[in-house]
N, C-alpha and C positions, 0 to 999 in steps of 0.2 A: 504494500500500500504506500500510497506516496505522501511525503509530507505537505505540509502546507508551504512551504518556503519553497520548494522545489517546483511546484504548479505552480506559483506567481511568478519564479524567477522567468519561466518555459512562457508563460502566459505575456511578461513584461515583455521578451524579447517579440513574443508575435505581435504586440499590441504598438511597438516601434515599427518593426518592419511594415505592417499593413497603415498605421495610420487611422488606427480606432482607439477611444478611448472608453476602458473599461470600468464599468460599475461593481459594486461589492456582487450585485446580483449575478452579474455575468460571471463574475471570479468563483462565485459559489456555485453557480448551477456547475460550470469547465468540473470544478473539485470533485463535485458529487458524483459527476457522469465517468468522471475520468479516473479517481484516485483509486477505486477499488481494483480497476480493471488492468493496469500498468505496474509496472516498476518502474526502478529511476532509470534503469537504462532505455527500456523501452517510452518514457517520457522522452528521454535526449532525443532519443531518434526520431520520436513523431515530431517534434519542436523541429529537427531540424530539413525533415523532410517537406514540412510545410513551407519550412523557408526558403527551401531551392526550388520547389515545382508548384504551388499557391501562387494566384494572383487574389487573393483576397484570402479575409481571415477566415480559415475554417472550422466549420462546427466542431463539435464532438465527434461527431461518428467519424471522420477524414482522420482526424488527430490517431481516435483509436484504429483505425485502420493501418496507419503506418507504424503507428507502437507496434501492433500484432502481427504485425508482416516478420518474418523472421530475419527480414535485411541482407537476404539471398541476392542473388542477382537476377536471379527468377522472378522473385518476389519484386524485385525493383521495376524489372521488363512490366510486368503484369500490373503494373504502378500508373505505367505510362501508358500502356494501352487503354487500361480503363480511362484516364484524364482524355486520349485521345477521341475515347469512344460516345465521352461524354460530350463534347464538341458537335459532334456529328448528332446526337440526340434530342440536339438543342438547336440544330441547324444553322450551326456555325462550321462552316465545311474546312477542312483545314488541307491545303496540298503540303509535298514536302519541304517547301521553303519555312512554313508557317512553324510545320513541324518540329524543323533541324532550330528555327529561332525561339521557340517557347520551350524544349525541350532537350534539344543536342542534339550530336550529330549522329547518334546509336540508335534514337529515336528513329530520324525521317529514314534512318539503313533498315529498321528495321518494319517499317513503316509503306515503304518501296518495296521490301521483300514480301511482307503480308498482302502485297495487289494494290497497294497507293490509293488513291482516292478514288477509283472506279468501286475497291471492298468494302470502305469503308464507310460509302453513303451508301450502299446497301449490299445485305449479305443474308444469304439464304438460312434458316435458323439451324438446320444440321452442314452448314455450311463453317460457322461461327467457331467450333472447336480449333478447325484447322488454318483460318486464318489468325485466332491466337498464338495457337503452341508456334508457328511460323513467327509471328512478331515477337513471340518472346525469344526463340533458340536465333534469331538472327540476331537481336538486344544484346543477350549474353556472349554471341560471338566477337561483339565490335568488340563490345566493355572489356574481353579478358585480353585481348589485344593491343586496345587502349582505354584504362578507364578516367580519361578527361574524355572522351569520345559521349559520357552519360552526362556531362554537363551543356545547360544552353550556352549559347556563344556568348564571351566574353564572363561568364561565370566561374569564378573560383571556387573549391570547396571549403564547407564553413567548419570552422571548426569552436562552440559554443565554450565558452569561458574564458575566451581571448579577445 
């Protein structure tokens, strides 16, 4: 369970990076939903994962999703598909330039490999498996070859307490 100091500290730095300011209530409900369900490491990780791939501050359910991700590269790939998938669901169509610049350059490779944006605005529902597992095993192939290749352009990796 995670302390209280350590949910504000996670909380303070998203509430900098997005440019929301946060109430006792907000800070209580994040604690309630979130302290049970984490540790402090999977805090770090959801705090930081919000920070590199979030254009806005995310609920609870985002935050615990990248805590519980096991921080695989799998698990990464599978990170960015869904952001990507969620684009397309909302009808915001994204080709691979948009990709490679919200996401990296592992992303649009891997993004290009799964059928580009022909797949991705529509895909048959026993279709969906295989264009996954294809965006992710092309993800993991950039990343273990180069992993600044998972960062968007001009992105450093963060590293939180510094």
């Amino acid at each position: 369970m995670l302390e209280k100091a350590e949910i504000a500290k996670g909380l303070a730095l998203l509430s900098t990076a997005f440019n929301r300011v946060l109430t006792p209530e907000v800070v209580r409900l994040y604690r309630e939903v979130i302290s049970p369900k984490l540790d402090a490491q999977q805090w770090e990780r959801a705090v930081k994962r919000a920070l590199e791939a979030e254009s806005f501050f995310p609920p609870p359910a985002v935050l615990l999703r990248y805590g519980a991700a096991d921080g695989s590269p799998r698990a990464r790939a599978l990170e960015f598909y869904d952001r990507i998938i969620r684009h397309y669901e909302s009808g915001d169509e994204l080709g691979p330039r948009e990709v490679r610049e919200r996401y990296g350059d592992a992303a649009m490779d891997a993004f290009v490999a799964a059928g580009g944006s022909r797949a991705f605005s529509w895909c048959e529902p026993k279709d969906e498996p295989f264009r996954r597992r294809d965006f992710a095993n092309a993800w993991v192939e950039v990343v273990e070859q180069e992993p600044k290749a998972a960062l968007a352009a001009g992105v450093e990796p963060l590293r939180l307490g510094e």
